[in-house]
N, C-alpha and C positions, 0 to 999 in steps of 0.2 A: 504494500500500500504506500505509495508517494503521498508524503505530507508538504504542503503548499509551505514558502519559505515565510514566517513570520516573524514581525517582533515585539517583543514584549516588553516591560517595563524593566526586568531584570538583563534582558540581554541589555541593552542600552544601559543601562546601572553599570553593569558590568565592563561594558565598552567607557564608557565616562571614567571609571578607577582607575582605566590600564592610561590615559591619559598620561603623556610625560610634565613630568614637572623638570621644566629647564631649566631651573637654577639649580637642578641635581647634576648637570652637565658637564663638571669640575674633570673628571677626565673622560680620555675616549672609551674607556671600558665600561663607566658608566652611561655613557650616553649608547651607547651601543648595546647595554643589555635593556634600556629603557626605548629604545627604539622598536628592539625586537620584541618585546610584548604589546606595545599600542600596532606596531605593524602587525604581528599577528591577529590580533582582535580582529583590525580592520580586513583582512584577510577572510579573515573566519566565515565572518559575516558577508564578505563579496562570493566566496564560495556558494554560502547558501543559494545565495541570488543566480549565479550561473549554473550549480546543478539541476535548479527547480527548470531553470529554461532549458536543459538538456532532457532531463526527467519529461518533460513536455512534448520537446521534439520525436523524441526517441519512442515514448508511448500511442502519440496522437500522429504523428508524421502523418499516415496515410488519409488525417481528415485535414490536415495545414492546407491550405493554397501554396503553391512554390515562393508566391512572396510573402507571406507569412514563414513558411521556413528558413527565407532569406533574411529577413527582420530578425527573427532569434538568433539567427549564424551572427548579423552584426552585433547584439547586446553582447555576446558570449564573448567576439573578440574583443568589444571594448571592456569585459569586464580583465580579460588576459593583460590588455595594454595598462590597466591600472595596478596589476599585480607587477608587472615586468618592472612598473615602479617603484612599489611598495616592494619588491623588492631588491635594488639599486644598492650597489654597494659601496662602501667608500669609506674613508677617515671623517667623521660626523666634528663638524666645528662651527659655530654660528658666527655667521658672515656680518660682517659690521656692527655695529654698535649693541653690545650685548642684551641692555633694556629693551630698545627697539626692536630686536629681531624677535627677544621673546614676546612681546606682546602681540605683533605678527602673526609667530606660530601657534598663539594660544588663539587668537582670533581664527585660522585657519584650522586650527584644530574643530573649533564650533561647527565653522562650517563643513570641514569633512562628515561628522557626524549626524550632521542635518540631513546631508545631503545621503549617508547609507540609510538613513531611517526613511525615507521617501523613495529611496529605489526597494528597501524592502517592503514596505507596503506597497508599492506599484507590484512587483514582481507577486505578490499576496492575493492583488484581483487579477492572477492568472489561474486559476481553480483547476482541477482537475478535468475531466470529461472534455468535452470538446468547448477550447474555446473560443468564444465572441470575437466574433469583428471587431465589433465594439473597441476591444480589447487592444486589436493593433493599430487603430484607426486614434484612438485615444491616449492611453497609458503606455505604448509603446515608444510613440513620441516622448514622451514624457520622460522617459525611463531611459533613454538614449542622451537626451538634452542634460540628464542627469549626473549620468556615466560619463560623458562629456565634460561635463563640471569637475566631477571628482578627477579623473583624469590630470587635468589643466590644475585644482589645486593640488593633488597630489604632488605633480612635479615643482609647482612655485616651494610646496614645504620642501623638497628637496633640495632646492638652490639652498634656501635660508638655511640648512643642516650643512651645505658646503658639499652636496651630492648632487648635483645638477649634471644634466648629461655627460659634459665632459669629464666628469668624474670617472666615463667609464675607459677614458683613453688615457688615465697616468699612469705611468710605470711605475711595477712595484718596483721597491727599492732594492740596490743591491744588497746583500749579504755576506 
């Protein structure tokens, strides 16, 4: 039985705790194992969201239209392009002025989390059984504009961490 991807008061609680606190930032080991639990959270939860549209696909395919199939194929890979940033690797440093950046990030943080609770409840009125037009026609928009969002902030918290694309072309250091 596929359970529609939902969320609740405690998942979000719970995402809200793993929340970095950046003035714990003091070295890279700290910021790096604080990284890796709010990025996991946020993970966890984009997971749900791209199984439920696989769970869909893979169940209902032969009642989708081809552009409904095609619609889910793009949410799935913008939900991959938000992972491939989340998870980005790098030496974590806050780029300019330390107060400023963290108020930034914390700001950014809000809205990351706004914006997962709105793609999971969008992903939410995808039900089971055969779904709605409706569905693509409305909340699917929605749900991509969204993906979109997280995306683009995902990668701005990146810069501000000092992981910004280019992060992925420095060489490691000699030894």
């Amino acid at each position: 039985m596929t359970r529609a991807a939902s969320i609740s008061c405690a998942e979000m609680t719970s995402l809200m705790r793993q929340m970095p606190s950046y003035e714990t930032y003091r070295t890279c080991e700290d910021a790096e194992v604080a990284e890796r639990i709010f990025r996991q959270a946020l993970g966890n939860m984009l997971k749900e969201c791209g199984d439920h549209l696989l769970t869909v696909l893979e169940n209902k395919s032969q009642l989708l239209s081809s552009e409904q199939r095609h619609t889910i194929g793009m949410l799935v890979d913008s939900i991959t392009s938000i992972f491939r940033r989340l998870n980005r690797e790098g030496v974590i440093c806050l780029i300019g002025d330390c107060e400023d950046t963290i108020a930034e990030l914390e700001e950014i943080d809000t809205r990351l989390i706004l914006l997962v609770e709105e793609a999971m409840n969008l992903i939410q009125r995808l039900k089971g059984g055969v779904p709605s037009s409706g569905w693509f026609k409305r909340d699917a928009c929605l749900l991509s504009r969204d993906l979109a969002a997280l995306n683009e902030v995902t990668e701005e918290r990146n810069y501000l961490l000092g992981l910004g694309w280019e992060s992925e072309f420095r060489w490691a250091p000699r030894g």
